[in-house]
C-alpha positions, 0 to 999 in steps of 0.5 A: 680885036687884032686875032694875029695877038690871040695865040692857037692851042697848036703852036703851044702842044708843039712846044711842048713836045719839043721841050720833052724832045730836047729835056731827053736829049739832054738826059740821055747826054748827060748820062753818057757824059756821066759814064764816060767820065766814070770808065775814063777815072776806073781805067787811070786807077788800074 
């Protein structure tokens, strides 16, 4: 009866975009988080 309740498809497809934006965002971070820390540990060996 009230349609402020009924949620739009519209709302839902931008959300998911945004997941996939921030859940890659996050990946590449992590890698080059992940590199660093590798180059950082090879250059205390030598």
């Amino acid at each position: 009866m009230i349609p402020d309740f009924i949620p739009s498809p519209e709302p839902v497809g931008h959300i998911g975009v945004w997941k996939t934006i921030i859940g890659l965002f996050i990946v590449l971070f992590a890698t080059f988080v992940g590199v660093e820390i590798r180059l950082g540990n090879d250059d205390d060996e030598t």
